[in-house]
MIVEXKOL-800187 format. One record per residue (C-alpha): x, y, z. Coordinates in steps of 0.001 Angstrom, whole numbers, padded with zeros to 6 digits, always signed. Example, Ala and Ser with C-alpha at 12.3 -4.5 7.8 and 13.67 -1.06 7.14 Angstrom:
BEGIN
+012300-004500+007800+013670-001060+007140
END
This chain:
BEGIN
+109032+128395+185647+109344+132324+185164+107366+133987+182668+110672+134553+180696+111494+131258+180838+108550+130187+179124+107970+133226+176795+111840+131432+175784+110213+127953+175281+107540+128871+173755+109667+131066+171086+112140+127563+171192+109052+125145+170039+107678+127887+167397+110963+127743+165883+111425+124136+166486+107666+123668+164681+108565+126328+162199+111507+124523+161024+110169+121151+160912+106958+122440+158857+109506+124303+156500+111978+120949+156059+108875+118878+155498+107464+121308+153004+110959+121920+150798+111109+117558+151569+107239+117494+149703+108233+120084+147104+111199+118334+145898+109552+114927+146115+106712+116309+143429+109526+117758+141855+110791+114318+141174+108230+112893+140420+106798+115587+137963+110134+115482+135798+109121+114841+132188+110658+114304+128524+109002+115172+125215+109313+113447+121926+107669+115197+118539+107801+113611+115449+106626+114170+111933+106213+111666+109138+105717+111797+105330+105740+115197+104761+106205+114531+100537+107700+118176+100137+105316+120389+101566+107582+122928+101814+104438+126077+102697+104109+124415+105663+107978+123911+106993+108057+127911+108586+105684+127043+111312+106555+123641+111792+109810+124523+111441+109165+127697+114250+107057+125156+116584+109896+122026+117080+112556+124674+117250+110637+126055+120328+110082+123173+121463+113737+121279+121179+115171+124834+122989+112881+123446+126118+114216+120027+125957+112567+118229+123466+113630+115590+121306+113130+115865+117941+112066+113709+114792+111521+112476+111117+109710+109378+110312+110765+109666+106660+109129+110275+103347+110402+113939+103584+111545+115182+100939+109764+113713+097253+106456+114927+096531+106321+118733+095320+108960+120768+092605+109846+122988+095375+111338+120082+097166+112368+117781+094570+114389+120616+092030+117128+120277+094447+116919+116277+095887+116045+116875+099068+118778+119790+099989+116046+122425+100800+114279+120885+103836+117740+119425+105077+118605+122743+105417+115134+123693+107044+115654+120711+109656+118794+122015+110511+117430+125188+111264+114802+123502+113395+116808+121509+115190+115933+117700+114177+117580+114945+116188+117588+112066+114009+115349+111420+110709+114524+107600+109495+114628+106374+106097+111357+106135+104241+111058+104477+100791+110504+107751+099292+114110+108857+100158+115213+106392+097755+113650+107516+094407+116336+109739+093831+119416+106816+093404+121668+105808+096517+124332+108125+095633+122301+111051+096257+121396+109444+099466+124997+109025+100804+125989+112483+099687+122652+114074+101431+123125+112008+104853+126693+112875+104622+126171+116707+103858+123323+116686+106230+124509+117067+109732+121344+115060+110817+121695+111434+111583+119690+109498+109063+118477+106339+110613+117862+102668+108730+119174+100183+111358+117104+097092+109226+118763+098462+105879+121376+095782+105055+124139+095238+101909+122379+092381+099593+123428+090815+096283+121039+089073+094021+124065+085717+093887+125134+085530+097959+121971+086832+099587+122492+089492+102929+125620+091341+103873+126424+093320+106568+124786+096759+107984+124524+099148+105015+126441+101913+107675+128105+103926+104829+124916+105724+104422+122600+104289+107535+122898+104865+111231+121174+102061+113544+120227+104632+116513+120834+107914+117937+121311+108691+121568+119679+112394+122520+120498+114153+125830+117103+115415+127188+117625+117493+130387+118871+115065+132638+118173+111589+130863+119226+110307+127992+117139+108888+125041+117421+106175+122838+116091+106206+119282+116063+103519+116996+115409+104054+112901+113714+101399+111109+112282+100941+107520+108911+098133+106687+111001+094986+105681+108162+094473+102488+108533+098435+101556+111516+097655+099101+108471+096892+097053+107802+100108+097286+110631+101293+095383+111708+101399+091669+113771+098249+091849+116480+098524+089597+117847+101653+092356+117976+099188+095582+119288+095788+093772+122606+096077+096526+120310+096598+099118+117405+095442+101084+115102+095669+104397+115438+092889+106725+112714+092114+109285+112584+095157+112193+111049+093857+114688+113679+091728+116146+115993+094434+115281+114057+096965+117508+114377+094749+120654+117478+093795+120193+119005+097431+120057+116284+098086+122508+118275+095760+125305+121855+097546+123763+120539+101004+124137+119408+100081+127666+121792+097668+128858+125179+098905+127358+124842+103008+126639+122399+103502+129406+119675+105192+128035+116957+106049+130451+113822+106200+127544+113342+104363+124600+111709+105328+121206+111396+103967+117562+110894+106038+114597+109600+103326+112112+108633+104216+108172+105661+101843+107939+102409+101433+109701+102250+099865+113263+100236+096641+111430+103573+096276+109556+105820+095528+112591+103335+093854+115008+100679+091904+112865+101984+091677+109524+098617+092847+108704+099860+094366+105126+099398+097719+105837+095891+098105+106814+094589+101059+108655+093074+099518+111385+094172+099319+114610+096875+096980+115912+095670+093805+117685+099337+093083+119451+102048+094872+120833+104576+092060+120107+105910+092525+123706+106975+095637+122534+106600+097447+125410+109026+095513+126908+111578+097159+124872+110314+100274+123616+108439+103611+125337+107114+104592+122214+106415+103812+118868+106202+106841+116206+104588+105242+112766+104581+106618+109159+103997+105231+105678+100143+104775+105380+099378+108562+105724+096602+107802+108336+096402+110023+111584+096532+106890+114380+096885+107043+118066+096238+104320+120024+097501+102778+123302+098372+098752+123211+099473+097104+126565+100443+100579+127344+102816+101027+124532+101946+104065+122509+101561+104141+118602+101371+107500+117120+100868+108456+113138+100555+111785+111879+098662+111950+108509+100953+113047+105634+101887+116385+104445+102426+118233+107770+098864+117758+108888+099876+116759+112466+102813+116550+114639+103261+113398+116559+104144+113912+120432+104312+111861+123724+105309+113214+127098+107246+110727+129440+107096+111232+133478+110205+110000+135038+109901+108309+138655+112702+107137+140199+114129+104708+136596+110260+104132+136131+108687+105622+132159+105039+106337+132243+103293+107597+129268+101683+110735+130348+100942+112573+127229+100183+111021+123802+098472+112956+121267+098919+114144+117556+098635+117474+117143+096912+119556+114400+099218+121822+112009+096569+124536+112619+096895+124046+116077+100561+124780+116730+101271+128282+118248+103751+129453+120820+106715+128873+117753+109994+130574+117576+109710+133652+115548+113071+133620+114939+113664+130200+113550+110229+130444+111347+111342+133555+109064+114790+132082+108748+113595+128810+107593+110710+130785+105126+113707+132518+103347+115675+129506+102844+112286+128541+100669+111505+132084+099307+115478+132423+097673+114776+128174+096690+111692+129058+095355+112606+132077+092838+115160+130067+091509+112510+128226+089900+109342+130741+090010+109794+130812+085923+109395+126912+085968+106929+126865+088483+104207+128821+087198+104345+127935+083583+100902+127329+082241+100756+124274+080480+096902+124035+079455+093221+124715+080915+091075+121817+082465+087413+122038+081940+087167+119886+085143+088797+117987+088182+091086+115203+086633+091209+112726+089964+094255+111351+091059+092825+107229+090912+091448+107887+087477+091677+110961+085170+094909+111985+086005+096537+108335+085136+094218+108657+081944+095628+111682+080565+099633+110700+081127+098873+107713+079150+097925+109171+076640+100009+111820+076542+102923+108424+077051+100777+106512+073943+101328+109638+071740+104437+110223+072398+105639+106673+071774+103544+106587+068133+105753+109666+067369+108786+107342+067952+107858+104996+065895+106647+102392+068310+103839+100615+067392+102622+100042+070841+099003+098081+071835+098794+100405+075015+100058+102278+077722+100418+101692+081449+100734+104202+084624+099271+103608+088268+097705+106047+090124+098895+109628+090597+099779+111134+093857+097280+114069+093390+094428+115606+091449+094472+118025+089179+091768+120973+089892+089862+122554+087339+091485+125755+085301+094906+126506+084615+096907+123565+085084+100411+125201+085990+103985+122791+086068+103616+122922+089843+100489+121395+089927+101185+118710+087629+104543+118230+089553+102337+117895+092258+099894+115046+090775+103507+113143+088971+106170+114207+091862+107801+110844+090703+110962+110896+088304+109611+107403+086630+110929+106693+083239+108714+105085+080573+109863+101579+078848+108608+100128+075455+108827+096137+076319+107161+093321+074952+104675+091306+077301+102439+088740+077432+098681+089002+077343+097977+087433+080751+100353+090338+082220+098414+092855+080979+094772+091114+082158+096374+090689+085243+098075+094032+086131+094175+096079+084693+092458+093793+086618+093641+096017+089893+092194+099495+090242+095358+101102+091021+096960+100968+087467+095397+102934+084284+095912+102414+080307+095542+103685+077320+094574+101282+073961+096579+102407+071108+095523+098519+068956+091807+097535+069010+093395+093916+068729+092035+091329+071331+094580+090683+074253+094997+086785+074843+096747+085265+077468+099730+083544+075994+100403+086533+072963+103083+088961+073197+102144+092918+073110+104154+095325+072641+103337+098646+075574+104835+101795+077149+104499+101058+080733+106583+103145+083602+109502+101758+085185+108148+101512+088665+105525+099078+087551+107972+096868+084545+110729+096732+087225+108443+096041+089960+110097+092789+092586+108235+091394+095755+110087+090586+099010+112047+087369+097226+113252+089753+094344+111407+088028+091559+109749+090343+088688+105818+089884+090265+104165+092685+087602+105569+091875+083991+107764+088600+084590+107062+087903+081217+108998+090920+079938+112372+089634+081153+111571+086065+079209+110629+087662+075691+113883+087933+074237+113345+091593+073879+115238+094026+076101+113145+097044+077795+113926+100204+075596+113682+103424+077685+112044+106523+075783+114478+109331+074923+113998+112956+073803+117463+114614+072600+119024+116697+074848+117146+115231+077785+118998+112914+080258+115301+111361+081306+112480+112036+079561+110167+110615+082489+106540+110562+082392+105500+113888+083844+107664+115570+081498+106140+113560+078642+102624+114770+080293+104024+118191+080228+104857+118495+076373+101912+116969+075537+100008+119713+077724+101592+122441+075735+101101+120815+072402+097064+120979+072626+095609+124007+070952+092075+123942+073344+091012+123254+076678+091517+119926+078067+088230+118367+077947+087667+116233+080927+085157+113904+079963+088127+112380+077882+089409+111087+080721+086378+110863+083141+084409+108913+080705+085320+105120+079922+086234+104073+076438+087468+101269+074484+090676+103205+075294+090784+103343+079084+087997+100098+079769+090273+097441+080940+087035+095063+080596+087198+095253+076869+090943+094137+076757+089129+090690+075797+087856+091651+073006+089000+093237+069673+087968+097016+069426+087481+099951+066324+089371+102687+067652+089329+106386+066171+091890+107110+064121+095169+107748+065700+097411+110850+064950+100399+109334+064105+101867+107707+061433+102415+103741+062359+106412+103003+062414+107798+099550+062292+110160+098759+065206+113725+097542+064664+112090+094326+067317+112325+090497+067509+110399+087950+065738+106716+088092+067917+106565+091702+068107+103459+093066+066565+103153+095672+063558+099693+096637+062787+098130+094606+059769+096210+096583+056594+093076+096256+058339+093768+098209+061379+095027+101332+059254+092518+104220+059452+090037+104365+056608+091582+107093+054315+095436+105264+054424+093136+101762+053192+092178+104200+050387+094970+105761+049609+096895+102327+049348+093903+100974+047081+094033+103605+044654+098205+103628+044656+097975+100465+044099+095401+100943+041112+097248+103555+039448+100381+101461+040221+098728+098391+038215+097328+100652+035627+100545+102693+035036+102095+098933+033835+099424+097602+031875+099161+100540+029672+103118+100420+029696+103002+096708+028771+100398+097829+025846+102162+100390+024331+105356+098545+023807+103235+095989+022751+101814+098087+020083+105045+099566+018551+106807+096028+018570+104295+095290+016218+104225+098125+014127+107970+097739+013738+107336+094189+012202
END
């Protein structure tokens, strides 16, 4: 063979080799390729109207959905600050818009506000708002069918090149979770089976290539029936045999943990975290490869853009209501806590307030507040914040063994207006909320006052002229602005034969209250205080009345006694 002939040959196999190496490398790169392709899923969950921290959030998902992302809302959005609540929920609809939210899931907070504002904000919102276990019910003829004029059972995202299922569920028992008398055409049937079976449709049917559920309660709730606990779930359910993912809400913990492979994700409450898994894709197969919850101070790389829009949507809310907002309502000598001082103080402020209406109540009843109250100036929007709840007060008549019952649990508060001893089988007259005298378990049976539906006496809401509800943070409010000095404290730190539910047993002197005792327009049974539980100076004023009363005739009687017989 010539030299040229094998300079030729040799140039041949170098390309030959050259090629092959190149086709093997471009085979490798789009094999990794393959198997490297990913989805992401964020999610948020009870984020009760903390509208400070929607810019970044807001600026983060946006970013995030514009690289593929699907995103979502576990519920719980909207009640829990004035900013959000002034306008029902409109403001951060319009912020998740801007952000670019997939789907959002019913929580039981979304409900405090009546169904009709529900339908009009899902309908208004542009969002799909998910509830695929909310179903029509009626008190006479039991379930109905899927509550779909306000509910969506699942949304189907586009991701890139796969498409993803995501199912919106609501804890079955959390309709105990909500004033009653708004849901009594509704109810939450049990999810689980739900899940799976709309798991199979999503997959089988509409071909979706991942699977998630957005779920408003706590992963114990669907799996163990564990009531809510924060611990960590001991069963799947077989879950992962349906789902990829599980996103959690309702209990406000932060929870990530892995069971049979199925990921269950919670982020806190209040914005504190965002929820997010990352799926690898291999050939039809889902791994988990990323499942984390990620801190609000951690979140950077957002979208500039989509962040100031979103913070002037709140900034033209907000002055709308700055006036409102930052009225000072009083000064707090110290921290009122949200389990005990704060609940003190609005039943009182409730007890007054029902004296001055001429309801001769025993006591009043609140549970706990959502927040505390820090010492100093105690503004509207931090009271809002502590009573973000609309919940009327009713004056009802009960029986004793309610009352023991109900202040036997650390979560509700009172205030004694009658130093009379509460016994089991006597009826008492009290201003309790509507949350807690309306209050149903799962079977839709009155479970906290049942014995204020069987007194014969109909639950009388409080009114104030020229308001359409006077609930109980406005009552707290009024009475806020009608004390002359500082709130002390102590007077609602400290227990007292007014707030000791232990002394409910026994019959109590109380100081003298500021009102004048009324008489209510009631059945036979209700009780009016008797002479003896008057303050002191009303005993002596009626003594010497009642003296001068019984003078005034005897010295009558004697003088025309006297002249009859002088004119004889």
């Amino acid at each position: 063979m010539t030299n040229s002939k094998k300079i030729i040959s040799i140039v041949l196999l170098a390309v030959f080799v050259f090629t092959a190496v190149l086709a093997m490398g471009v085979f490798v790169q789009s094999t990794a390729f393959a198997e490297e392709q990913t989805v992401d899923v964020y999610a948020i969950n009870d984020f009760h109207g903390a509208v400070e921290k929607m810019p970044r959030i807001a600026g983060y998902l946006a970013k995030r959905k514009a690289e593929g992302a699907v995103v979502l809302n576990s519920g719980d959005m909207f009640q829990g600050s004035m900013e959000s609540n002034s306008n029902f929920g409109r403001l951060l609809t319009e912020c998740m818009k801007e952000a670019g939210f997939d789907a959002m899931t019913y929580g039981n907070h979304e409900f405090d506000w009546g169904m009709d504002n529900l339908r009009t904000l899902s309908a208004e919102s542009g969002i799909p708002f998910l509830g695929a276990n909310i179903y029509n019910w009626d008190r006479n003829s039991g379930w109905g069918d899927f509550a779909d004029d306000f509910a969506d059972k699942y949304e189907i995202v586009q991701s890139g090149d796969f498409k993803v299922g995501v199912i919106g569920v609501i804890g079955s028992d959390q309709i105990t979770s909500i004033s009653s008398q708004l849901v009594q055409s509704i109810g939450f049937k049990d999810p689980l089976p739900i899940i799976k079976d709309l798991a199979t449709e999503l997959r089988d049917e509409q071909g979706c290539d991942i699977v998630v559920a957005s779920v408003h309660a706590g992963p114990q709730d669907i799996v163990d029936g564990s009531g809510g606990t924060y611990d960590k779930p001991t069963t799947s359910a077989e879950l992962e045999n349906y789902v990829d993912a599980m996103f959690c809400a309702h209990t406000h913990s932060e929870q990530r943990y892995l069971v049979n492979g199925l990921p269950f994700l919670q982020g806190g409450q209040s914005g504190a975290y965002v929820s997010h898994v990352q799926f690898g894709i291999d050939n039809g197969n889902v791994t988990v490869k990323t499942y984390e919850n990620i801190s609000y101070n951690a979140l950077s790389d957002v979208d500039t853009t989509v962040q100031n829009k979103v913070q002037t949507l709140i900034d033209n809310s907000n002055a709308e209501i700055e006036t409102q907002r930052q009225q000072v309502l009083g000064t707090l000598s110290a921290q009122l806590s949200k389990s005990e001082g704060v609940p003190r103080l609005v039943c009182n402020a409730i007890a007054e307030y029902a004296y001055s209406q001429n309801y001769t109540i025993d006591l009043a009843i609140v549970n706990v507040a959502r927040n505390n109250i820090g010492v100093g100036q105690i503004t509207y929007s931090r009271l809002y914040e502590a009573l973000p709840f609309d919940n009327e007060v009713y004056i009802a008549l009960v029986q004793g063994k309610d009352i023991i019952k109900e202040m036997g649990y650390s979560g509700q508060s009172m205030w004694r207006m009658s130093g009379r001893k509460i016994s089991d089988n006597e009826y008492y007259l009290v201003a309790v909320i509507d949350y807690l005298l309306y209050h149903q378990n799962t079977s839709r049976k009155y479970n906290y006052f049942p014995s204020a539906f069987e007194s014969g006496f109909d639950p009388v809401p409080l009114k104030k002229e020229g308001v359409d509800m006077y609930n109980y943070r406005l009552i707290t409010r009024d009475f806020l602005l009608s004390q002359t000095e500082a709130i002390d404290a102590k007077t609602y730190t400290v227990a007292s034969v007014r707030t000791d539910a232990d002394l409910l047993g026994q019959s109590v002197d109380l100081p003298i209250v500021a009102y004048q005792y009324g008489k209510l327009p009631a059945p036979d049974g209700v009780h009016t205080p008797n002479p003896a539980s008057l303050p002191p100076y009303a005993i002596a004023l009626i003594v010497v009345g009642a003296v001068l009363v019984v003078g005034a005739i005897v010295a009558v009687a004697v003088v025309v006694t006297v002249r009859k017989r002088r004119a004889q």
